[in-house]
C-alpha positions as CSV (number, residue, x, y, z in Angstrom):
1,X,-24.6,4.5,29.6
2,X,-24.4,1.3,31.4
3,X,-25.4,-0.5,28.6
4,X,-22.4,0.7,26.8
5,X,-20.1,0.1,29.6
6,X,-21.7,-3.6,30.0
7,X,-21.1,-4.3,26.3
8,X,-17.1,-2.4,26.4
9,X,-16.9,-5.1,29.5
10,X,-17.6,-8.3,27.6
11,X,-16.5,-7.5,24.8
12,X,-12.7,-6.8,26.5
13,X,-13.5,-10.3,28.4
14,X,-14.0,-12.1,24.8
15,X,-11.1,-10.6,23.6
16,X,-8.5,-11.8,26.1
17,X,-10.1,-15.0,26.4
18,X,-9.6,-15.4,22.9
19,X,-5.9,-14.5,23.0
20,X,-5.5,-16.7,25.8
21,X,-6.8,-19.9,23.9
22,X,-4.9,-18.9,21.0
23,X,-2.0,-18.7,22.3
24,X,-2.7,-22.3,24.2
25,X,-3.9,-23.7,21.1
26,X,-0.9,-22.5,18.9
27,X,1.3,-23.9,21.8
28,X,-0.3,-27.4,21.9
29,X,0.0,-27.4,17.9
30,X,3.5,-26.5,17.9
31,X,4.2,-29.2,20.2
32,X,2.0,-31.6,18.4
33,X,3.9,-30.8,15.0
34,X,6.8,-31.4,16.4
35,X,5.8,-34.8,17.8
36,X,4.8,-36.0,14.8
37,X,7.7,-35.0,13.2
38,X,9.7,-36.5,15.4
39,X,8.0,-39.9,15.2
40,X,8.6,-39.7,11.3
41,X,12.0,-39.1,11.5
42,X,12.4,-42.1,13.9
43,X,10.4,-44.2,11.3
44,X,12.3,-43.2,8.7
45,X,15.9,-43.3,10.2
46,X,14.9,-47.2,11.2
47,X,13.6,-47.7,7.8
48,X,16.8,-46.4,6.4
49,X,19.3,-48.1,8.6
50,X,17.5,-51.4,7.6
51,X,18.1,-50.7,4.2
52,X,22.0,-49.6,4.6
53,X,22.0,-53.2,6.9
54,X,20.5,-55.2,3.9
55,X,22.4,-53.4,1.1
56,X,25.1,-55.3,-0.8
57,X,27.9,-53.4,-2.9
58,X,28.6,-55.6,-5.9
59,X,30.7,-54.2,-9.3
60,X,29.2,-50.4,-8.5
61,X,25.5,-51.8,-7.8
62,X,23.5,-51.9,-4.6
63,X,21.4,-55.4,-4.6
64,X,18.4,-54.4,-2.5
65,X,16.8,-57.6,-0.1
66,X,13.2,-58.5,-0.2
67,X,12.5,-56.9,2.4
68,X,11.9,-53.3,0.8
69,X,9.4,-54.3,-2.1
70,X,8.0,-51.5,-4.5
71,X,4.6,-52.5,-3.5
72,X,4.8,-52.6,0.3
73,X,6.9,-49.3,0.1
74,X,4.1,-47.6,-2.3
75,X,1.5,-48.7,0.1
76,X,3.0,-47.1,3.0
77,X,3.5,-43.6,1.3
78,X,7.5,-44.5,1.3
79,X,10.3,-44.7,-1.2
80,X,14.1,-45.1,-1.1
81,X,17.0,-43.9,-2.9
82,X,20.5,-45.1,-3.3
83,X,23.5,-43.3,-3.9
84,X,27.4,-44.2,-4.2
85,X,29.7,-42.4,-1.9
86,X,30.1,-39.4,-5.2
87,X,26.4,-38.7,-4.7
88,X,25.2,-40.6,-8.0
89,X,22.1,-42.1,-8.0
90,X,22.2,-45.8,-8.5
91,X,18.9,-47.2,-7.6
92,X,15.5,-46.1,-6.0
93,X,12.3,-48.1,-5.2
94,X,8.7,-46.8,-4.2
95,X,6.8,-43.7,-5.9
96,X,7.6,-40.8,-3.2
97,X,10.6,-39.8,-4.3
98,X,12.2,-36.7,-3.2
99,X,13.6,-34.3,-6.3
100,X,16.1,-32.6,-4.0
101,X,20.1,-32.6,-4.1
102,X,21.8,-35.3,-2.2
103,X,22.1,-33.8,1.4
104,X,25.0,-34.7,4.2
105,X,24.3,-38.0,6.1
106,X,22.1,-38.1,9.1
107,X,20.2,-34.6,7.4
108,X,16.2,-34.3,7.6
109,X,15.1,-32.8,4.1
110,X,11.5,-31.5,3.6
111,X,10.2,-31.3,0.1
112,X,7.3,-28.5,-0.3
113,X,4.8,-28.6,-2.9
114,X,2.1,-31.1,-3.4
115,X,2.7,-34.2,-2.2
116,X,4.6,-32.8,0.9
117,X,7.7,-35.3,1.1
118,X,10.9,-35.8,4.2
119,X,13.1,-37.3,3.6
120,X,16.2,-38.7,6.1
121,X,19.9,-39.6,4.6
122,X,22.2,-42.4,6.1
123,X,25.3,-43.4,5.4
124,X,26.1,-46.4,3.9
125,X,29.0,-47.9,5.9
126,X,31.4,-50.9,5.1
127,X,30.7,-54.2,7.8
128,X,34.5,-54.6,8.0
129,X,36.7,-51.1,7.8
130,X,33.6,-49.0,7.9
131,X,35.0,-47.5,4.6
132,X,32.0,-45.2,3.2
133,X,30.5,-47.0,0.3
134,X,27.5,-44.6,0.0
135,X,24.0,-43.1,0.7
136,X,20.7,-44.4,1.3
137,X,17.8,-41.5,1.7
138,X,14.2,-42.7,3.0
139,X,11.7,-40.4,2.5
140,X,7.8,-40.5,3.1
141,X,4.6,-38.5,2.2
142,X,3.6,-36.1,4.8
143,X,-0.3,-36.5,3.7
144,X,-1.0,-38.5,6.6
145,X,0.6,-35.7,9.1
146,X,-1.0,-33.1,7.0
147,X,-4.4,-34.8,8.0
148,X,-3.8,-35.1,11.7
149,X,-3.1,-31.6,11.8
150,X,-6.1,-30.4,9.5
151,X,-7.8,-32.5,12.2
152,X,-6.1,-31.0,15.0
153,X,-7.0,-27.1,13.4
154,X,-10.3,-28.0,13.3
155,X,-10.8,-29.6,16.8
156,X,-8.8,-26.6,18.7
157,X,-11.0,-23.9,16.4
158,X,-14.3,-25.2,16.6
159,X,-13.3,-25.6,21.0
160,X,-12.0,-22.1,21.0
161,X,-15.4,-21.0,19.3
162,X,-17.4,-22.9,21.6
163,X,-15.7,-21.6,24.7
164,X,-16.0,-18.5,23.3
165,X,-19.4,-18.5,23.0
166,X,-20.0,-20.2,26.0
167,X,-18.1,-17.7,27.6
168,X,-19.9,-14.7,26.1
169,X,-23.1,-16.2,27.6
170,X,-21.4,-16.6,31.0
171,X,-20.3,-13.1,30.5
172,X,-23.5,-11.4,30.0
173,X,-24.8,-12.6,32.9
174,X,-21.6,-11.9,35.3
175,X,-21.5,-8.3,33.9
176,X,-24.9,-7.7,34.5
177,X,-24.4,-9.2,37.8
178,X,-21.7,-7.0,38.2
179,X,-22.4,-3.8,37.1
180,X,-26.5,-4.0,39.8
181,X,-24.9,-2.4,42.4
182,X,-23.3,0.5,40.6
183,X,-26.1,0.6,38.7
184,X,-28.8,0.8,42.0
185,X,-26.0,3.4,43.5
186,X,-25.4,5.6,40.7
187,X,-29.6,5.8,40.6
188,X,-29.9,6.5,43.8
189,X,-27.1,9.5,43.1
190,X,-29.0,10.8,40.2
191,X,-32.6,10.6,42.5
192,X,-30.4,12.4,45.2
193,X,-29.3,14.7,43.2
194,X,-32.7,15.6,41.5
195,X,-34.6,16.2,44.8
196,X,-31.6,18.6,46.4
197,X,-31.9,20.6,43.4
198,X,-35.7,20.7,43.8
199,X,-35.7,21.1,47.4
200,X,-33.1,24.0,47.2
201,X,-35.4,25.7,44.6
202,X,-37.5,27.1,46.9
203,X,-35.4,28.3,49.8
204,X,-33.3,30.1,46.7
205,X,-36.9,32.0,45.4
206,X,-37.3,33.0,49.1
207,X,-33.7,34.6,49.4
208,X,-33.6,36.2,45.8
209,X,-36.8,38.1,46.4
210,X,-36.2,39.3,49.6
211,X,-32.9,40.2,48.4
212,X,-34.8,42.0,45.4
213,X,-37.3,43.9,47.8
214,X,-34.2,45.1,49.7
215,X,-33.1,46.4,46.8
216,X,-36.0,47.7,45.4
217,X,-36.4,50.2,48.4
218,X,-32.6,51.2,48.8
219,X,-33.6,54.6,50.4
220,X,-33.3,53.0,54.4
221,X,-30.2,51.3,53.9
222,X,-26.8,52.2,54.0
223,X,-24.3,52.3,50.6
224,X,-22.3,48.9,52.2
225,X,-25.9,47.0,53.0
226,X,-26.5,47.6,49.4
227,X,-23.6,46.0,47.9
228,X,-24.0,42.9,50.5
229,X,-27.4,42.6,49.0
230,X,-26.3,42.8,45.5
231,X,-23.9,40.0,46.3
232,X,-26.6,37.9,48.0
233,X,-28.7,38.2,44.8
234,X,-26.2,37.8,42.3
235,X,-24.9,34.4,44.5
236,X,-28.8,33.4,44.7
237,X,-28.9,33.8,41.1
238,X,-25.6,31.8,40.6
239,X,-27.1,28.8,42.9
240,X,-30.6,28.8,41.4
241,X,-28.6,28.1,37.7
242,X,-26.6,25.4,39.5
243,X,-30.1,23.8,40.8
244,X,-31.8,24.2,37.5
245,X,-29.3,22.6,35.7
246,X,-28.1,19.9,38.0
247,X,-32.3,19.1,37.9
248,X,-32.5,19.0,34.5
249,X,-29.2,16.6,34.1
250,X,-30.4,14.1,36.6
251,X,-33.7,14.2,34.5
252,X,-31.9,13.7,31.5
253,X,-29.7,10.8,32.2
254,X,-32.6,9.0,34.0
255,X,-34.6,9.0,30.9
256,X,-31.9,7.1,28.7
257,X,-34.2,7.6,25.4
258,X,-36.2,10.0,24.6
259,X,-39.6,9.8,23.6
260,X,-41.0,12.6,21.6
261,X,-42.6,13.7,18.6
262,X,-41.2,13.8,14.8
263,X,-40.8,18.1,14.3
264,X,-38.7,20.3,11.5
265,X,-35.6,21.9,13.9
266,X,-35.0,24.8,11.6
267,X,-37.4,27.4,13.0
268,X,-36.5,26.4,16.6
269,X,-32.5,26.8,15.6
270,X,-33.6,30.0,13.2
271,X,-34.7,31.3,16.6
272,X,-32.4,30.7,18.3
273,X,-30.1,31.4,16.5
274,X,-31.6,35.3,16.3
275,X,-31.5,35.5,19.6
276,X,-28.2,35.7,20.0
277,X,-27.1,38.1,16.8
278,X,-27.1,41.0,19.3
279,X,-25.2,39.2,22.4
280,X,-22.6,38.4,19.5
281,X,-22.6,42.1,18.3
282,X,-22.2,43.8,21.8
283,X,-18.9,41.4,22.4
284,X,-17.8,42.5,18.4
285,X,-17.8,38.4,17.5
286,X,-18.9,38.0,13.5
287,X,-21.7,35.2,14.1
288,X,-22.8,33.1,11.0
289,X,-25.3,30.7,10.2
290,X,-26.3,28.2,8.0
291,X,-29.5,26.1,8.4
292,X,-31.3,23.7,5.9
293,X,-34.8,24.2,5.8
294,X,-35.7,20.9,6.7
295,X,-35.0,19.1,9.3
296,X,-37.0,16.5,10.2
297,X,-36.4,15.0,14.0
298,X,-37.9,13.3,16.4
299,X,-37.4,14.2,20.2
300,X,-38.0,16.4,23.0
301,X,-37.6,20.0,21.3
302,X,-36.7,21.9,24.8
303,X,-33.9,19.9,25.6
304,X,-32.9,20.3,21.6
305,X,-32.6,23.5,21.8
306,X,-30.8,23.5,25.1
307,X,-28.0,21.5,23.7
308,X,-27.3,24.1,20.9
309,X,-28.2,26.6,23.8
310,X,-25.3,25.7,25.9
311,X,-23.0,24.9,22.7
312,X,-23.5,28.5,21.4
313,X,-23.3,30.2,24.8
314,X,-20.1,28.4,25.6
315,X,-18.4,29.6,22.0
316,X,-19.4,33.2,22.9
317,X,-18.0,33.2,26.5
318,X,-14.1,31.5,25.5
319,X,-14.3,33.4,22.2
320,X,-12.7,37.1,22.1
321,X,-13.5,40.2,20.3
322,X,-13.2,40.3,16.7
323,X,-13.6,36.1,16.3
324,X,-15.9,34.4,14.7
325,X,-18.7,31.8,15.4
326,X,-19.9,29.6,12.5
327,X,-23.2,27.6,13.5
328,X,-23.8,24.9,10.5
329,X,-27.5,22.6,10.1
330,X,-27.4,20.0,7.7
331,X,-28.5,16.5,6.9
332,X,-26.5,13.8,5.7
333,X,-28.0,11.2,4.6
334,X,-29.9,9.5,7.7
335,X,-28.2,11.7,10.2
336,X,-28.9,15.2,11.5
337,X,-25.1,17.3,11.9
338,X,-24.7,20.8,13.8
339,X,-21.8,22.1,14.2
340,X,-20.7,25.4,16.4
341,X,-17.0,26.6,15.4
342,X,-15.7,29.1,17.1
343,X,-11.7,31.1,17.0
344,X,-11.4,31.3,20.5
345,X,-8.9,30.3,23.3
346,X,-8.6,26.4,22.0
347,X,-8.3,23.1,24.5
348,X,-5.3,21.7,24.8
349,X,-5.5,18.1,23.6
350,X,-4.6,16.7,27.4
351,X,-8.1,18.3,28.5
352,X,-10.3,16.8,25.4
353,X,-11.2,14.2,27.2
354,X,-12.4,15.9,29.7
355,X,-14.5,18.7,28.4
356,X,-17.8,16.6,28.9
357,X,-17.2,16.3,32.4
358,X,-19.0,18.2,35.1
359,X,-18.1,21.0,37.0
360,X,-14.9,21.0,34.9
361,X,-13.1,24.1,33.6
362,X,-9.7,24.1,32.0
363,X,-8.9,27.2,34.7
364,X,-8.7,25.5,37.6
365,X,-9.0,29.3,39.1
366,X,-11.3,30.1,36.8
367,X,-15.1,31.4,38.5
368,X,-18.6,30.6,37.6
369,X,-19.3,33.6,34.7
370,X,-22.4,35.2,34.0
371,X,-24.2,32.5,36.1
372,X,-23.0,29.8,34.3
373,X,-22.9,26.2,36.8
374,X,-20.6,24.9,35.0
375,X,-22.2,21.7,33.5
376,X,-23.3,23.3,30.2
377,X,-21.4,20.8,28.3
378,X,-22.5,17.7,29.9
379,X,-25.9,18.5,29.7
380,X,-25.5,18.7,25.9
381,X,-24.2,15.3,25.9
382,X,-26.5,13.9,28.1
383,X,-29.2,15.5,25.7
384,X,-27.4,13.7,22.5
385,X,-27.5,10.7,24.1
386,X,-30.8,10.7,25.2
387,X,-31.7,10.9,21.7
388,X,-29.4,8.1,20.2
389,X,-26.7,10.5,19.0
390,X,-23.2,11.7,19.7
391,X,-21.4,14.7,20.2
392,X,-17.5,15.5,19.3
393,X,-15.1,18.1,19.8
394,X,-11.7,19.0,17.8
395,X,-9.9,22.1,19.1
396,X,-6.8,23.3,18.8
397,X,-4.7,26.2,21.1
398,X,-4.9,29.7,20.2
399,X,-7.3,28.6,16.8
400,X,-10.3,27.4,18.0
401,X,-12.8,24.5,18.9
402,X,-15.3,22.7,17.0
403,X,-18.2,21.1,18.6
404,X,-20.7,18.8,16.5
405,X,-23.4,16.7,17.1
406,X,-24.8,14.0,15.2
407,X,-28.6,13.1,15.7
408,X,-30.8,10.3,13.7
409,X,-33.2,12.2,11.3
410,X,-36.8,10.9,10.3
């Protein structure tokens, strides 16, 4: 149980440390996108208004300076384009050229595909009237950029992964450091409990049989001594269940896994199972069965039988006359399923949750029947879990409940 709960622990911790670092590492490369994207544009716009500076209109032709050869623009990743003031394209120099339309002046235009190109477009303006006289568009491959981030990617992955797993190792040992005290507390609980219930064991034998003898010799006692009596014993019968069971539950959760020997379940269910025909027939309940004839487990085969005990006894008691009780054995594959459907009353899906807990009835008001303590259904899961497995319930008001179990098979 507290293994589970240590694992549920770090594994919540992992999780919103993660989301935590992701979110800071999508931050920081947002910001260092944008950065770079920036410092491009600034390249380029100084690269372009160079160009506009050094251009010279002459009969419809732009002559370009020295300045902007093919081969120093090439080796920088960089081209540039020249337009008239229509939009035409009069002259270009360098190998990344961008394929898109003419954009509006002072407009960043990003060109997808492979090479990745942005472009910036300035206007080319007259040194006297600043008449318009055209376009010059500057554009540069975003390989470079696309490196720096690839680089970036990796750097904040591969750091989230090692904090992560840094983390995780850090985490272990907090929980664990953590969860000693409960630990030590809820075992000294469950030792408690265990030697109340066997202390109280024997006081309870002493009061039931005098109560018995009492009753056995009814002849020198009056009708209303009688009935007191038959209340003390039926209330000494009530508290020795509760002792019993509350023994046999602290026993159960203390041993955690189970230890016993590989045995075929079908006779011990078969019997069961027979046993409780005629308690089904005296309430009018149709009771059927199904049972494979093999199956192999390996476990403690009281507290087996136990955990159907208590499944069956609790369909019987919340199911009414003239409903039905299905109990199913069967193996699936590596797993061993029982299932115990009944028609009764139903839980009302607010109180599934809760059905596994002790001492807890969906009647508030409702008594301890037929010497029942009330923890039936947690020892059955303490019993399932004692022996690697689960058990599950599905119910529905006014239709029925389905309890089933799933156990490991040999």
């Amino acid at each position: 149980m507290f293994q589970n709960l240590r694992h549920r622990l770090l594994v919540s911790y992992l999780v919103v440390l993660a989301s935590i670092l992701s979110t800071f590492a999508i931050g920081v490369r947002v910001v260092f996108t944008r950065s770079l994207t920036h410092q491009l544009t600034e390249r380029l716009s100084a690269l372009g208004q160079g160009a506009a500076a050094n251009a010279e209109f002459d009969h419809g032709r732009f002559r370009v300076g020295e300045d902007f050869s093919t081969q120093d623009l090439t080796a920088r990743g960089q081209a540039i384009q020249w337009f008239d003031s229509q939009g035409k394209l009069l002259n270009q120099e360098g190998k990344a050229v961008v394929s898109l339309p003419l954009a509006t002046a002072d407009a960043v235009q990003i060109q997808t595909g492979q090479p990745r190109l942005q472009a910036v477009t300035l206007p080319i303006l007259g040194s006297d009237d600043q008449q318009l006289l055209g376009y010059v568009r500057v554009s540069q491959s975003l390989a470079e950029v696309d490196e720096n981030l690839q680089k970036l990617d990796l750097g904040l992955g591969g750091g989230i992964l090692l904090a992560l797993l840094l983390s995780g190792l850090g985490g272990l040992w907090l929980t664990r450091q953590a969860m000693q005290p409960i630990e030590a507390s809820f075992q000294r609980l469950q030792q408690f409990t265990a030697d109340a219930a066997h202390e109280l064991r024997s006081p309870l034998m002493v009061i039931k049989s005098n109560a018995a003898v009492a009753l056995k010799y009814p002849e020198a006692m009056r009708p209303t001594d009688r009935e007191k009596f038959a209340a003390i014993a039926s209330a000494t019968s009530q508290m020795t269940k509760l002792t019993e069971d509350l023994l046999l539950l602290a026993r159960t959760e203390k041993d955690t896994q189970t230890d016993g020997q590989t045995f075929n379940l079908t006779p011990l269910l078969t019997g069961l199972l027979q046993q409780y025909v005629p308690q089904a027939a005296a309430k009018q309940l149709h009771f059927k069965s199904h049972v494979a004839e093999s199956l192999a487990i390996k476990g403690d085969a009281a507290q087996l039988t136990c955990l159907v005990d208590n499944l069956i006894a609790n369909a019987l008691h919340y199911t009414a006359a003239g409903g039905t009780i299905a109990v199913q054995a069967s193996q699936l594959e590596h797993t061993l399923v029982i299932t115990v459907q009944d028609t009764g009353m139903g839980i009302a899906p607010e109180h599934l949750e809760r059905v596994f807990d002790r001492f807890w009835r969906a009647d508030a008001s409702r008594s301890y029947w037929d010497g029942g303590s009330g923890l039936g259904l947690a020892i059955a899961q303490a019993i399932a879990h004692a022996h690697d497995g689960s058990i599950t319930v599905s119910s529905q008001l006014g239709v029925g409940s389905c309890f089933t179990v799933r156990l490991p098979a040999v």
